[in-house]
C-alpha positions as CSV (number, residue, x, y, z in Angstrom):
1,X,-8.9,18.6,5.9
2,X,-11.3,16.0,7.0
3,X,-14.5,14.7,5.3
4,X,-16.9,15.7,8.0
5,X,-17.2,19.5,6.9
6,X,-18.5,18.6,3.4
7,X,-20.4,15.0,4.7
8,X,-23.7,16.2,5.7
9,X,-23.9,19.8,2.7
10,X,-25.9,18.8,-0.4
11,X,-25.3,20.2,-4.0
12,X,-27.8,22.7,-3.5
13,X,-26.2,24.0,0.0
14,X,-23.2,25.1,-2.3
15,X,-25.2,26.7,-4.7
16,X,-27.5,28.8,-3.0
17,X,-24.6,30.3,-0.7
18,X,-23.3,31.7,-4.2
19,X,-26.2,32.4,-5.6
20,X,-26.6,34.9,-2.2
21,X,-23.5,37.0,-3.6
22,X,-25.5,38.0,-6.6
23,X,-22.5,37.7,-8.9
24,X,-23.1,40.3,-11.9
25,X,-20.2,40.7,-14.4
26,X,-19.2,38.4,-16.8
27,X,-15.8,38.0,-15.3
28,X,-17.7,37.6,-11.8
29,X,-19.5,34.7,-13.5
30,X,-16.8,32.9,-15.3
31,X,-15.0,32.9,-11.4
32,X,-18.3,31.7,-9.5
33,X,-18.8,29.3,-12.6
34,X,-14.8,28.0,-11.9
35,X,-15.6,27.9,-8.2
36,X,-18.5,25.7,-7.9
37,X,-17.3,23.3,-10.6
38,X,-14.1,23.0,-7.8
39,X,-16.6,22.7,-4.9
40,X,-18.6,20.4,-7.0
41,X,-15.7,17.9,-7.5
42,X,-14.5,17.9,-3.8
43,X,-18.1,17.5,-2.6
44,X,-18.8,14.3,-4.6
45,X,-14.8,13.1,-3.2
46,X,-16.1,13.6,0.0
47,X,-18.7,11.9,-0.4
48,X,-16.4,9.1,-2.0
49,X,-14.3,9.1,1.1
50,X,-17.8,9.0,3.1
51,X,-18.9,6.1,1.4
52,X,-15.2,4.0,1.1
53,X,-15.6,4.2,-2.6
54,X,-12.6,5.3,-4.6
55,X,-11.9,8.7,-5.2
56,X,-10.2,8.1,-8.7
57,X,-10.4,5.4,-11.2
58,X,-9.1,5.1,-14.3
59,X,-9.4,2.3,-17.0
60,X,-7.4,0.5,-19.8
61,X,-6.8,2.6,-23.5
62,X,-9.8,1.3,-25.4
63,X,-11.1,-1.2,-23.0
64,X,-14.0,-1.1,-19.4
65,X,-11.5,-2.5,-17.9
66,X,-10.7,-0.7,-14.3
67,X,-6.5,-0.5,-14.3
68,X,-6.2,1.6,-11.2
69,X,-8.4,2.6,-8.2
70,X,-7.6,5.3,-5.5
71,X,-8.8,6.2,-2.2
72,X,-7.7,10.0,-1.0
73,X,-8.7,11.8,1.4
74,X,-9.8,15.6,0.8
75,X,-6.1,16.9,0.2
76,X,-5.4,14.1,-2.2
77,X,-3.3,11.9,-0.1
78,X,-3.6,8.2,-0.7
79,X,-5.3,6.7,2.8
80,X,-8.0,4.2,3.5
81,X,-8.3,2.9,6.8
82,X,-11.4,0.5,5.9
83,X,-9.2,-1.3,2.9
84,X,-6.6,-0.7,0.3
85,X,-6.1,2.6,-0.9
86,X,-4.4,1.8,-4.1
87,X,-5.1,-0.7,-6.2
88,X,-3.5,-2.0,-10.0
89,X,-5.4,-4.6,-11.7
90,X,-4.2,-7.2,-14.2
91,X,-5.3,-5.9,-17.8
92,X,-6.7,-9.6,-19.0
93,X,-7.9,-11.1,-16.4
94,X,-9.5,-8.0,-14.1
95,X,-7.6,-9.5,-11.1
96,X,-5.5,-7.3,-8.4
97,X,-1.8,-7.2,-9.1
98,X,-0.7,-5.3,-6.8
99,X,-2.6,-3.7,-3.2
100,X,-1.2,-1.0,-0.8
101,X,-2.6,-0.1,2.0
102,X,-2.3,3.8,2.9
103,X,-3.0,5.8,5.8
104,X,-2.2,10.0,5.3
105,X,-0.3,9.1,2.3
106,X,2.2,6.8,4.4
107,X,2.5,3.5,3.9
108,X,1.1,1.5,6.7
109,X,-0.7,-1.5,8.0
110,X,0.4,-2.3,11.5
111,X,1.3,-6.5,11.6
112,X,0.1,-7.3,8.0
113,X,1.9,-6.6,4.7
114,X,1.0,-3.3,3.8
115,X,2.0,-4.2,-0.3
116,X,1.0,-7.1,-1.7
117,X,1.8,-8.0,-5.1
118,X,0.2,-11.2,-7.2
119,X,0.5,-13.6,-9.9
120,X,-1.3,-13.2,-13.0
121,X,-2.5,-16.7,-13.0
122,X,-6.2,-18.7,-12.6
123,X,-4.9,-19.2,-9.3
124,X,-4.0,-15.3,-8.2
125,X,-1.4,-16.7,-5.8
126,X,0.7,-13.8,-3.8
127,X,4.1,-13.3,-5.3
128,X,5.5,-10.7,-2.7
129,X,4.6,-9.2,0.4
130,X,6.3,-5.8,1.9
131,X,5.7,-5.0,5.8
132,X,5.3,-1.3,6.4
133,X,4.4,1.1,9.6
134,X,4.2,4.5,9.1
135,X,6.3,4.4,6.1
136,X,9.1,2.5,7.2
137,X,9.7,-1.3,6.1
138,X,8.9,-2.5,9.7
139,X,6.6,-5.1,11.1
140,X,6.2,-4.4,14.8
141,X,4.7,-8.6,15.1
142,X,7.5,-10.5,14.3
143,X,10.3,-9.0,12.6
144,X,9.9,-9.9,8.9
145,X,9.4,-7.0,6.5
146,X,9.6,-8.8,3.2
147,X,8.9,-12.3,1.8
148,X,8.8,-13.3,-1.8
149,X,6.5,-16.6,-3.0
150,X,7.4,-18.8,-5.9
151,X,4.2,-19.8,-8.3
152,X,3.6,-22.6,-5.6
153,X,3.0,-20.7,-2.9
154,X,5.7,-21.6,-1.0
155,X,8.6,-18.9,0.7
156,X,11.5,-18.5,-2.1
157,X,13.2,-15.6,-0.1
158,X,12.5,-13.7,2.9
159,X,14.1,-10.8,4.7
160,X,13.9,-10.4,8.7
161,X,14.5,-7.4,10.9
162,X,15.6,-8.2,14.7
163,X,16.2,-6.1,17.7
164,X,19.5,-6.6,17.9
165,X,20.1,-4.5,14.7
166,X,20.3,-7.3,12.1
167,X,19.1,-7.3,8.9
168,X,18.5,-11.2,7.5
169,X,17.9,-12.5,4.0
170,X,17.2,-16.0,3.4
171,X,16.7,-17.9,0.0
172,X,15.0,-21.1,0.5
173,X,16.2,-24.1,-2.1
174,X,13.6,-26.9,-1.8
175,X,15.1,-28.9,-3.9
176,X,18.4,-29.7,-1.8
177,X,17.6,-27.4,2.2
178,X,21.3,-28.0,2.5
179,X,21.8,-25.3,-0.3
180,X,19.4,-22.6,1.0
181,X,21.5,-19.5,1.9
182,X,21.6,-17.2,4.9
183,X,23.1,-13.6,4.5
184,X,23.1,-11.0,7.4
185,X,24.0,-7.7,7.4
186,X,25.2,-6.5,11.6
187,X,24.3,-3.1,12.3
188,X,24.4,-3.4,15.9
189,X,27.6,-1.0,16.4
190,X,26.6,1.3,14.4
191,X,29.0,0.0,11.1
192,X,28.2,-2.7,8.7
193,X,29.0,-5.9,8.8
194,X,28.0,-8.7,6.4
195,X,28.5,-12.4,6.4
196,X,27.2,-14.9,3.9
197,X,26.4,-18.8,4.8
198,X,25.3,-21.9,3.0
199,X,24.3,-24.9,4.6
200,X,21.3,-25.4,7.2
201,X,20.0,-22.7,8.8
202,X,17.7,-22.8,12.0
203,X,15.8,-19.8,13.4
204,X,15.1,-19.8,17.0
205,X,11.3,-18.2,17.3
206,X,11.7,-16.0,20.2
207,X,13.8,-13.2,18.5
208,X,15.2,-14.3,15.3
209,X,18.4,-14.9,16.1
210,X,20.4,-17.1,14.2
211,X,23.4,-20.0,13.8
212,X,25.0,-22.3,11.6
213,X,24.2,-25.6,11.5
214,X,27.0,-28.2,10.8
């Protein structure tokens, strides 16, 4: 249900319509009490969603520290097409630890990492980013769907989807390139093949294929 039926109604809009059904009964109360307490809380999430504020937050035990922050839409599905709609925050140090971006309760975030996890460090550095579309580990803008970061910043591991039905992982070494290693798993034919390499590797740019370099 979308936010624009509840966007422009105030507080009092809700409460006069059911003050019109001249409720008498106890029992009748209780319900029409139970009712606008319901209305009540999906008005002011609507107004959440209105504003791109989150529709949940909750804290650490014993602490004002914010742990967790949501942003639903009106039939509680995680989505936020301004922002992140979830996002986990490092007890200690209030930063993020981890972001997702949501849209209808899918992941998605169309040539960006759609989950984004962090270091808990001065520095906040990304420790792993995950490429999704619609829900599916897919990046439509360049083939690369996941990619782990050591504490320097640098690429430790990174796993590429091509068009021609290959799935490839490669673990950088920096210390020796000679011992970085290349795995791919073929699922052109519709089986699954897997072969493992170490020794150079070099990526042509146009569409990620790849050879061994003697």
């Amino acid at each position: 249900m979308a936010a624009g039926k509840y966007e422009n109604l105030s507080w009092d809009d809700f409460l006069r319509s059911k003050m019109e059904a001249k409720k008498t009964t106890m029992e009748d109360m209780n319900e029409w009490m139970e009712e606008c307490t319901k209305l009540q809380k999906r008005y002011k999430h609507a107004q959440s969603i209105k504003e791109n504020r989150p529709t949940s937050i909750t804290y650490w035990p014993d602490s004002h520290q914010i742990k967790e922050e949501k942003y639903e839409d009106l039939d509680g599905n995680l989505h936020n097409t301004r922002g992140p709609a979830y996002i986990k925050y490092y007890q200690h140090s209030g930063k993020p630890e981890i972001v997702k971006y949501y849209e209808n309760g899918k992941l998605h975030r169309v040539g960006k990492p759609a989950v984004i996890e962090y270091y808990d460090d001065i520095t906040n550095k990304i420790r792993l980013e995950k490429y999704y579309e619609k829900g599916y580990l897919y990046c439509s803008e360049g083939g690369k769907v996941i990619r782990k970061y050591d504490d320097e910043g640098r690429i430790e591991e990174e796993v590429i989807h091509n068009d021609e039905g290959h799935v490839v992982t490669i673990s950088y070494n920096y210390n020796d390139p000679d011992m970085s290693t290349y795995f791919l798993t073929d699922y052109k034919y519709g089986g699954k093949m897997e072969y493992y390499f170490v020794k150079k590797i070099l990526r042509k740019k146009l569409k990620y294929k790849f050879e061994r370099v003697y």
